[in-house]
C-alpha positions as CSV (number, residue, x, y, z in Angstrom):
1,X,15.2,-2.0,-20.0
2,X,17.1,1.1,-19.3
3,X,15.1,3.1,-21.9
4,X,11.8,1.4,-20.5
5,X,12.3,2.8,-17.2
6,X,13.5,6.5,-18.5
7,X,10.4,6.7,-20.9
8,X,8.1,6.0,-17.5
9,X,10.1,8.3,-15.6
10,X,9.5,11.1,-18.1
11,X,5.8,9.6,-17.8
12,X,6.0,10.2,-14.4
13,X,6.6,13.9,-14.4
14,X,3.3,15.2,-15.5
15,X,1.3,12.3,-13.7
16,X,3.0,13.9,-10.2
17,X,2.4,17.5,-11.1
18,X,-1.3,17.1,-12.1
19,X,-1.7,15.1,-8.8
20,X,-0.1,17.5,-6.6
21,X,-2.2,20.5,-8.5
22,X,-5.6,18.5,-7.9
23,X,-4.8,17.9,-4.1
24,X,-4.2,21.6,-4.0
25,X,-7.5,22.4,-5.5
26,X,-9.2,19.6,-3.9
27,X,-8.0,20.7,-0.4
28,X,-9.2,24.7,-1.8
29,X,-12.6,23.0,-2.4
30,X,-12.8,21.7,1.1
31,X,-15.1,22.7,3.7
32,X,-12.5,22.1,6.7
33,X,-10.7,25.6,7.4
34,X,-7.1,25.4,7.9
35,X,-7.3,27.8,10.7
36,X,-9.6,26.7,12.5
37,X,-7.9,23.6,12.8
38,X,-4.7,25.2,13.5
39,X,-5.5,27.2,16.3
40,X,-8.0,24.7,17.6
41,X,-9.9,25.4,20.9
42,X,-8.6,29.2,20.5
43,X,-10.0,29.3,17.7
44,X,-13.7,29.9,19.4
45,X,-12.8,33.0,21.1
46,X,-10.8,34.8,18.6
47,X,-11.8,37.8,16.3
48,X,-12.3,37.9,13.0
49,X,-9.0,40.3,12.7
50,X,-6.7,37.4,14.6
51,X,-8.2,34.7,13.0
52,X,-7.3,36.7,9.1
53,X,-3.9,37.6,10.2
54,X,-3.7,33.8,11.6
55,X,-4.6,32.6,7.7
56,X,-2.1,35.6,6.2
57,X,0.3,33.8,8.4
58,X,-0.3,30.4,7.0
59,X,-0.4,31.8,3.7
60,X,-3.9,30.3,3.0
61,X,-5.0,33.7,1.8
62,X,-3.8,32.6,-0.9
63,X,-5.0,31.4,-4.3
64,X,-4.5,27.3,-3.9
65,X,-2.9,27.7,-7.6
66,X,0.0,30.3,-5.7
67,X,0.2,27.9,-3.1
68,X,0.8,24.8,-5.4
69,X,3.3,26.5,-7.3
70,X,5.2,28.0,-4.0
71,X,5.3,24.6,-2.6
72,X,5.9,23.0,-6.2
73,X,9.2,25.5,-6.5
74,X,10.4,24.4,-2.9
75,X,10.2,20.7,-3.2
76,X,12.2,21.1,-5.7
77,X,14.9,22.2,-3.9
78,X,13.9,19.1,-1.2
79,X,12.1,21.6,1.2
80,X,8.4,19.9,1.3
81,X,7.5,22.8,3.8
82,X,5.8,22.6,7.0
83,X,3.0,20.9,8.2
84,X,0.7,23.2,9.7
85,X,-1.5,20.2,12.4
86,X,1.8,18.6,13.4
87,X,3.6,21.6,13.9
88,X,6.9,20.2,12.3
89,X,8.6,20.1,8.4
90,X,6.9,17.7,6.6
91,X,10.2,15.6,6.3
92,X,10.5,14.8,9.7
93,X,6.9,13.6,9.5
94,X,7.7,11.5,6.8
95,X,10.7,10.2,7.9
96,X,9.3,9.0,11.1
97,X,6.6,7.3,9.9
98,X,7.3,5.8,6.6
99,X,9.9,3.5,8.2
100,X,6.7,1.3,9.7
101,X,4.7,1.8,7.1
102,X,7.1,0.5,4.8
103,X,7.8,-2.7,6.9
104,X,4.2,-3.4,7.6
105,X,3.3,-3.2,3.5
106,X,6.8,-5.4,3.0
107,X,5.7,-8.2,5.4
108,X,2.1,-8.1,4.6
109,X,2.8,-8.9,0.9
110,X,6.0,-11.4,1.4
111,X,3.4,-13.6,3.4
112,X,0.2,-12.7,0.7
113,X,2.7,-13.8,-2.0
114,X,4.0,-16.7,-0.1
115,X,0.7,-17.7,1.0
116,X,-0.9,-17.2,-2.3
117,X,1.2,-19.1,-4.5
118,X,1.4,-22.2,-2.0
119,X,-2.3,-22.3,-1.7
120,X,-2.9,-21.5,-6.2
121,X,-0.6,-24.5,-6.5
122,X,-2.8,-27.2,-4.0
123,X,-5.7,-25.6,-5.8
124,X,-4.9,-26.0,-9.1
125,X,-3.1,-29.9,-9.0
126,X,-6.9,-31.1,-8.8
127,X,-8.9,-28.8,-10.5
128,X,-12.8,-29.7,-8.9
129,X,-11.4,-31.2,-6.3
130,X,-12.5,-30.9,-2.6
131,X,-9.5,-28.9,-1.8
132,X,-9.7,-26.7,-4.9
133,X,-13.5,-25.9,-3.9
134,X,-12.8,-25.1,-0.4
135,X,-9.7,-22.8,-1.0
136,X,-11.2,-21.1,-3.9
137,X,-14.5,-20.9,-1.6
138,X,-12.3,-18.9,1.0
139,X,-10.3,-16.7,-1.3
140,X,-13.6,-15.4,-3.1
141,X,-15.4,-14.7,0.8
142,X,-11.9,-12.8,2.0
143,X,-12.0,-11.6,-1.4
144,X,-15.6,-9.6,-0.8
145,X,-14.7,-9.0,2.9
146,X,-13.6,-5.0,4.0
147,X,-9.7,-4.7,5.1
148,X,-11.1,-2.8,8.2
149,X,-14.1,-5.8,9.1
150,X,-11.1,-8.2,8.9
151,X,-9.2,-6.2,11.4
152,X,-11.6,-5.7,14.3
153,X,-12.7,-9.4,13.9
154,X,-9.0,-9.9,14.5
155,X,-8.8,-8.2,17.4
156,X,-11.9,-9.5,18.6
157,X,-10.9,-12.9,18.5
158,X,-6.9,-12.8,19.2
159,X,-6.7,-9.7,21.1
160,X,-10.0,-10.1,23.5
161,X,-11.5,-13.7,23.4
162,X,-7.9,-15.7,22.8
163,X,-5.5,-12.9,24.5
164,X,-2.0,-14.2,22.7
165,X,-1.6,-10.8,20.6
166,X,-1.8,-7.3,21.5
167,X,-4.5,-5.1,20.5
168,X,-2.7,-2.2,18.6
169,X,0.2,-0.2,19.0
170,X,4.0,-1.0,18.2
171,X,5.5,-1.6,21.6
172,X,4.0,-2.7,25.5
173,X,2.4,0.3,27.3
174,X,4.5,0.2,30.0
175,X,7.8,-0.2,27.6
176,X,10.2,2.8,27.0
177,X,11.8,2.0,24.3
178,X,11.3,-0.2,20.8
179,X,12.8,-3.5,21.0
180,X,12.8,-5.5,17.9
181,X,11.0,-8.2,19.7
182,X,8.0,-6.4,20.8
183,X,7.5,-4.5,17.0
184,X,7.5,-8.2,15.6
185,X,4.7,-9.1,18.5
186,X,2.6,-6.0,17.8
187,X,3.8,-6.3,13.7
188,X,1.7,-9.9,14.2
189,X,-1.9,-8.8,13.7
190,X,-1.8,-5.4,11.4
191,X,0.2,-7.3,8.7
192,X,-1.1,-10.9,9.1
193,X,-4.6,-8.8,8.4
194,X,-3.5,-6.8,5.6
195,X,-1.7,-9.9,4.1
196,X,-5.1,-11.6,4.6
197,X,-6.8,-8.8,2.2
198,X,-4.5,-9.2,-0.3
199,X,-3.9,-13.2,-0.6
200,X,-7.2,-13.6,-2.4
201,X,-5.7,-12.3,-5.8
202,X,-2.4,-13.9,-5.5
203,X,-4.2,-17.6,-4.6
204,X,-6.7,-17.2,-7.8
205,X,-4.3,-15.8,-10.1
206,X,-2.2,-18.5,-9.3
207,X,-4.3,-21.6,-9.4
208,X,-5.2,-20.1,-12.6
209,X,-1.9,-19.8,-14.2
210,X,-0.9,-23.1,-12.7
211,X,-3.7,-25.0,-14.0
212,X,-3.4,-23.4,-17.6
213,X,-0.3,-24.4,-17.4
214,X,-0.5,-28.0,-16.5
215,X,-2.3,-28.4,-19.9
216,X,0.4,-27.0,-21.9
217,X,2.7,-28.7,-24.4
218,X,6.3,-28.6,-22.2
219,X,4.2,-30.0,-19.4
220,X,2.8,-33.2,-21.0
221,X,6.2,-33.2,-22.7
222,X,8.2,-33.6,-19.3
223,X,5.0,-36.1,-17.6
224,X,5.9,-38.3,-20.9
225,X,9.5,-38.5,-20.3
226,X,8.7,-39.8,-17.0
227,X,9.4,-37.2,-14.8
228,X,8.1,-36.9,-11.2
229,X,4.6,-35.2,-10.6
230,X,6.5,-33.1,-7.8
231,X,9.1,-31.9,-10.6
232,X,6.6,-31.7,-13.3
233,X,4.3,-29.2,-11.1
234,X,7.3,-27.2,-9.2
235,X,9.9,-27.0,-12.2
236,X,7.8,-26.5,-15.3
237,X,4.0,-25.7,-14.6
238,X,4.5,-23.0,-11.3
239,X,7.6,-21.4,-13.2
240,X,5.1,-20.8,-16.6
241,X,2.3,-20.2,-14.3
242,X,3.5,-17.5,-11.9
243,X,4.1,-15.1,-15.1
244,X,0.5,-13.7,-14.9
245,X,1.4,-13.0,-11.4
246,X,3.9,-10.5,-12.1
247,X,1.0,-8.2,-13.4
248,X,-0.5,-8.1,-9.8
249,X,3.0,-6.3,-8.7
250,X,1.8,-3.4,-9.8
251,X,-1.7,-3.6,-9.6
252,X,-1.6,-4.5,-6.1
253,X,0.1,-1.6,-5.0
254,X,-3.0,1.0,-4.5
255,X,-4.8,-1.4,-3.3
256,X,-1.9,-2.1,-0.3
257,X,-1.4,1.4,0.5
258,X,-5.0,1.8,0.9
259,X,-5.5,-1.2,3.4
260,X,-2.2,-0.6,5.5
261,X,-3.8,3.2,5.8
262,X,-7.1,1.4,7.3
263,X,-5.2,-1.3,9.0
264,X,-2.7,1.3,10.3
265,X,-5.8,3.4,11.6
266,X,-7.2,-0.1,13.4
267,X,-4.4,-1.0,15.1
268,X,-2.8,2.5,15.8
269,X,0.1,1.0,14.2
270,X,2.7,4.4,13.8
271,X,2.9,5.1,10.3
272,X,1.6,7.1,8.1
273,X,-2.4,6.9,8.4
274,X,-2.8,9.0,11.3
275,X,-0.9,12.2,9.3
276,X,-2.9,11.8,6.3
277,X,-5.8,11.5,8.3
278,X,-4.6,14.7,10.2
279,X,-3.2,16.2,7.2
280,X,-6.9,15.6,5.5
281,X,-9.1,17.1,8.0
282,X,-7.2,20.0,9.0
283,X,-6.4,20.7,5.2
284,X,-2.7,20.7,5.4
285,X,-1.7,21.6,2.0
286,X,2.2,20.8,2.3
287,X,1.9,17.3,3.8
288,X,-1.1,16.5,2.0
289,X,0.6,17.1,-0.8
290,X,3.8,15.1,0.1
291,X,1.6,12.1,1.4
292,X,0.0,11.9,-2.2
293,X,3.1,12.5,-4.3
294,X,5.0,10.0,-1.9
295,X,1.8,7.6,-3.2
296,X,1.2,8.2,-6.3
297,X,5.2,7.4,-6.7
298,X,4.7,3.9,-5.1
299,X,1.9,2.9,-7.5
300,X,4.2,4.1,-10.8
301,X,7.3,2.1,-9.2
302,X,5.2,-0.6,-8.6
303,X,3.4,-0.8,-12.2
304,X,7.6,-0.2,-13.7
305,X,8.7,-2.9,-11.7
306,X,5.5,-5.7,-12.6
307,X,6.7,-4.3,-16.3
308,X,10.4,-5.2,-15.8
309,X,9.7,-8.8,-14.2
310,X,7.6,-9.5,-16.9
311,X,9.9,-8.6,-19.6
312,X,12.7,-10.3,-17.6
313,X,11.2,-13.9,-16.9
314,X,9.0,-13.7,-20.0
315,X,11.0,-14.4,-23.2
316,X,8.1,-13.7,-25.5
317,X,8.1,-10.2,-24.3
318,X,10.6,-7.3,-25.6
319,X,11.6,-4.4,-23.6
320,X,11.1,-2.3,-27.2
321,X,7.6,-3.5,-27.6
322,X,6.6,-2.3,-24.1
């Protein structure tokens, strides 16, 4: 295990540097000009002299490949530099911010998991059945459905029509400070949505496994020696059946970051969507940069971890082979 997880960190050191060199490039190839939105409205009055010295300041005079390897050499040292539209270092943006982030993604895909395997297993106990239909039915629709369609219809229905849930944000408006009550009243919506987009996959892969399952050897095994449907289902076809899930771990990941960024966006929910928003139309090459690295790291975590659960709760599979 320990040798899997150095070979994908060594892995992991080209796959961040030729990310962070194409969002330098990238960003280069843009047509938004970093100075412009720096100096904003002030930007429509000023010479052509202020305006140059203004970008000599920024240091987007530059060659993008200077500026990669500047900001390469300083990360490195754990200064990610400073972020040009937010006018603070792009730690501190981080740091704010990726605390919600993180708890929206973590409760969104406890409940998708939790959700997802419940409703796989009613599926799958009567293959055909009325129940399987209609819950397959459902996860293919939310399947094809857009994160941010699902998230206005939410607030459509239980923010306007129903009234029990506020609209967006992460505390009251007339609140001063966070209370762990009001972030779980406005963490409702943004994560029961993004939980929503993601239960599809967990519910099919499930019912899936499970139902392989129940036709398997050890299964008929334990329903000949008499054992309870209940046990048979729970202790021998979910355990053998949730292995494929493991793979979604890791596959889910990009997928998750990408609908909390919309779902962030929808409900104005404080992470990080609004700075890589910022970041991305003002061309901010050090958060930018930060955001996607940040990113990119989540989904290689996330593919290591599905890789160690499946070695871990598969014996079949061998660390050395993988």
């Amino acid at each position: 295990m320990a040798r899997l997880a150095g070979r994908r960190l060594l892995l992991a050191v080209p796959i961040l540097l030729f990310v962070t060199f194409g969002v330098f490039a990238i960003a280069a190839a843009s047509p938004f000009d970093p100075v412009k939105a720096y100096a904003g409205t002030a930007a429509l009055g000023a010479d052509a002299e202020t305006l140059e010295r203004l970008r000599e300041n920024l240091g987007v005079d530059q060659p993008f490949t200077s500026r990669w390897w500047h900001w390469l050499t300083a990360a490195l040292t754990g200064d990610l530099g400073q972020s040009s539209v937010l006018r603070q270092p792009v730690a501190d943006v981080i740091g704010e911010r990726l605390v919600w982030s993180s708890l929206l993604c973590a409760v969104a895909f406890v409940v998708a998991l939790a959700a997802g395997t419940v409703l796989g297993v009613l599926a799958a106990r009567r293959p055909g059945s009325a129940l399987d239909r209609m819950i397959t039915s459902v996860a293919y629709s939310l399947e094809a459905a857009p994160v941010f369609w699902l998230a206005l219809l939410a607030v459509w229905l239980f923010a306007l029509q129903l009234g029990v849930l506020p609209a967006g944000g992460l505390t009251d408006t007339a609140s001063e400070q966070v209370t762990a009550h009001q972030v779980a009243g406005h963490l409702v919506l943004p994560a029961g949505v993004l939980a929503v987009s993601q239960l599809p996959w967990f519910t099919l892969y499930v019912r899936q496994g499970v139902g392989d399952a129940l036709g398997e050897d050890p299964v008929r095994g334990a329903r000949a020696r008499g054992l309870s449907e209940r046990t048979v289902l729970l202790g021998h076809a979910l355990r053998s059946g949730l292995l494929p899930v493991l793979t979604l771990v890791g596959s889910r990941v990009p997928e998750l970051i990408t609908g909390a960024l919309l779902v962030e966006s929808v409900f104005s929910w404080p992470g990080i969507a609004a700075a890589t928003v910022e970041a991305a139309t003002a061309v901010d090459f050090p958060l930018l940069a930060a955001l996607t690295t940040l990113a990119t790291a989540a989904v290689l975590v996330g593919n290591l971890l599905a890789d160690l659960l499946y070695g871990l709760f598969d014996p079949r599979v061998k660390f050395s082979d993988m």
